[in-house]
N, C-alpha and C positions, 0 to 999 in steps of 0.2 A: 504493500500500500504506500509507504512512502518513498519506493521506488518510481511507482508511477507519477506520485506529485513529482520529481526531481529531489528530494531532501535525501541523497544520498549518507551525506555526514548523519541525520538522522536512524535511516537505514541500520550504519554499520554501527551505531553503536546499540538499537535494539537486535541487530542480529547477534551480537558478539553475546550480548546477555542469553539469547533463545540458543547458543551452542556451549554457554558454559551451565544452561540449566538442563541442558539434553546433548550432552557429550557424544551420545550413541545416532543420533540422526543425521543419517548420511545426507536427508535432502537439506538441510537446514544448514548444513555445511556447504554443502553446494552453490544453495543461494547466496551464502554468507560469500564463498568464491568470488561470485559474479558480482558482490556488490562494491568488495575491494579492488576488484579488476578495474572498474569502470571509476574509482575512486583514484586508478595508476600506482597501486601498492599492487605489484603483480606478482612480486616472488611470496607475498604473503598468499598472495589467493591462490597461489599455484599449493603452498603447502595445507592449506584447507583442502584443497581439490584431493589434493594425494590422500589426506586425513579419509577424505568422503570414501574415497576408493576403496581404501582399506576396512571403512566399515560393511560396505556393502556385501563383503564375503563372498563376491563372485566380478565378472567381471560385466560389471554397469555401461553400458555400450555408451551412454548420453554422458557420463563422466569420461570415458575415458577420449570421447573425442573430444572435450572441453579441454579435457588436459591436452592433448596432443597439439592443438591449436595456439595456447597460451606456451605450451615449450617450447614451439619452433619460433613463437614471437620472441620470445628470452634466449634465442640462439641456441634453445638444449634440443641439436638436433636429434641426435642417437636419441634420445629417452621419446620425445615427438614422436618419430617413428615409428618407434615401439609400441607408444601408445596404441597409432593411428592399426598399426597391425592388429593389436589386440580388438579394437574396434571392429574392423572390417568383420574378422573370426566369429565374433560376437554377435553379429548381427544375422539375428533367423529370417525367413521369408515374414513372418506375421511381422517384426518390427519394421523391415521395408517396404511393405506394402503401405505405410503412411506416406503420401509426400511430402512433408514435412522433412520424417526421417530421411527422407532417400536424399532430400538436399544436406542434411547433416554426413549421410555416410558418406557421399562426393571429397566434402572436406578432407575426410582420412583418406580417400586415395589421390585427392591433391597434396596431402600432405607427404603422403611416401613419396609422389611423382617428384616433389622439390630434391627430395632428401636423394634421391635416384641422380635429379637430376647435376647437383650440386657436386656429386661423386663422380659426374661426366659419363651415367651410367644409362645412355640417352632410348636405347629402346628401352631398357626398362621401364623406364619414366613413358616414355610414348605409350607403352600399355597402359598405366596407370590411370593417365591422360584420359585413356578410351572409357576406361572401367566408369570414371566420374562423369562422363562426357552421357554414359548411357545412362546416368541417373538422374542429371540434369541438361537434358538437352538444347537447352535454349539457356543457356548460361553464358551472355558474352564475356565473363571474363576467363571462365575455362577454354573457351575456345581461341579466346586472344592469346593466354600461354601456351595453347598445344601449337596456334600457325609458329609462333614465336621461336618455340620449340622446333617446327622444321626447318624454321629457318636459320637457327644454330646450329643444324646438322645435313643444311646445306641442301635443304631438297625445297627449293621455291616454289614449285608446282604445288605444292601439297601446302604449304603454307599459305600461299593467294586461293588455293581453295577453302580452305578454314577460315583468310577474312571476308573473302564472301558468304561465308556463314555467316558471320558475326554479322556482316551489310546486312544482308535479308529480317533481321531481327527487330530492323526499325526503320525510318523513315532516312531516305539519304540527307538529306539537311543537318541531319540529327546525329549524324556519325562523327564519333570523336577523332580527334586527332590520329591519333598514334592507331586507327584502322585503316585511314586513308593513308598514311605516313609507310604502313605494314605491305599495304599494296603496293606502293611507290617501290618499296626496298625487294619486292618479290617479284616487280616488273627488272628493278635494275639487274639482279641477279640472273633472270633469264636472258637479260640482253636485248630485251624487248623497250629501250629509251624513251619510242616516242608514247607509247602507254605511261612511262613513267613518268614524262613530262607535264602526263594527262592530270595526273595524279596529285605529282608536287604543286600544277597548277593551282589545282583545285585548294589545296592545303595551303597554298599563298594568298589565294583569294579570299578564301573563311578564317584565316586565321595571320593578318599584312602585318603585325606588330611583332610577330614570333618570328626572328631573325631566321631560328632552323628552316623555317621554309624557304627561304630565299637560298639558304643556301643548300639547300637539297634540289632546288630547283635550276640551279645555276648546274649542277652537279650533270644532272640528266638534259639539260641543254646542251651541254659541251660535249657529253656521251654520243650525243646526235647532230654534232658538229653544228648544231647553231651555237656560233660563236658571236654573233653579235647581239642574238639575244639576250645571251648568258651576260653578254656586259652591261646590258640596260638593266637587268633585275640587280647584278652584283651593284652599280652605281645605284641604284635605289637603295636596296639596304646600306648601301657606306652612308648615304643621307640621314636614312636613319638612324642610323648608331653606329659612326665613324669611329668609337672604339670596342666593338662589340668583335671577338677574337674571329665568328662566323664569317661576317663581313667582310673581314680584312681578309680573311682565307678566299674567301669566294672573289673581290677584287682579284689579287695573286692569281689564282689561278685561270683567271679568263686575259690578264695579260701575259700569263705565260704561254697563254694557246692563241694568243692574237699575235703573239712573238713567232710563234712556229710557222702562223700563216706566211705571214712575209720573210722566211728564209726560204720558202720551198720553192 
């Protein structure tokens, strides 16, 4: 209740009372967890969490994804992991059959896919990716790490197909940055510039104050030997932010290709 109003500080000091007057309740721990968490006392609510855990005498699939989440935020990857394993294990057809749940159990196999992927352990992680991906399928941030993902292990086809996942999920006006930025980088890798140019365009148009577009788009101009193009966007951005390190890279390099024209 006085979570809901906002009075956290209130919160944790009646829940601290409701777990020193009932030691043994696991949920009451749990909540207590969740109220230090959100209060950023996190190695505390991490050791309540663990507390809860151990009262429950088996393994609590809702605690143990809370925990596995809260560890990998504390950088305790190995224990995370573990967690998020015990989780998945834990988890029968009856408790999946919630959608709630199934968005909860995603997390433990996002959480392994990081831990996979962190150890450069990139299909594993790519399965993992899938496992989450079939739990919540319209999850644009799953699907932005899995394109992300192929495109750290260099297969661009497969990555520009996963952000046109992500595109299809809403309205194109509405697409963030870093989807249309995703395509740009998955047209560049294929070699396919002038899509890419399509792309950066677009991401210089919706977004003229963000220097990285200018100079992504300078990038993929040059790619496609418009070179004089490349020099009116790069002089646009030095206008606007003549010391912005983007800028001055994107300048540079469209005179070093104006330089190359007139030696040949």
């Amino acid at each position: 209740m006085f979570q809901e109003r906002g009075n956290l500080q209130q919160a944790e000091h009646c829940l601290s009372q409701a777990v020193a007057l009932n030691e043994n309740d696991a949920e009451i721990r749990r909540t207590y967890s969740e109220t230090l968490w959100r209060l950023g006392k996190k190695q505390e609510s991490v050791d309540q969490l663990t507390e809860a855990l151990k009262l429950t005498g088996r393994s609590d699939t809702r605690i143990l994804l809370s925990l596995a989440e809260k560890c990998f935020d504390l950088g305790h990857e190995e224990t995370a992991v573990a967690c998020a394993e015990k989780a998945i294990d834990s988890a029968d057809a009856k408790w999946v059959s919630s959608e709630e749940n199934r968005v909860l159990l995603s997390r433990a196999w996002v959480i392994r896919a990081r831990g996979h992927w962190r150890n450069n352990e990139t299909e594993q992680a790519l399965n993992d990716y899938h496992k989450a991906i079939s739990l919540c399928p319209k999850d644009p941030g799953l699907l932005s790490e899995l394109a992300t993902l192929h495109e750290t292990m260099g297969q661009p086809e497969r990555a520009l197909a996963a952000w046109h996942s992500v595109s299809r999920l809403g309205p194109p006006e509405q697409e963030p940055q870093h989807v249309v930025f995703g395509r740009g980088h998955a047209y560049m890798a294929m070699r396919q510039y002038q899509l890419a140019c399509d792309q950066f365009a677009q991401a210089n148009e919706r977004w003229p104050q963000d220097i990285n577009t200018y100079s992504k788009l300078v990038e993929a101009q040059l790619a496609c030997g418009r070179t004089r193009e490349a020099s009116v966007v790069a002089q646009r951005a030095f206008e606007i932010a003549p010391n912005d390190p983007l800028a001055v890279a994107a300048n540079h390099q469209v005179q070093i290709a104006l330089s190359q024209q007139h030696t040949r």
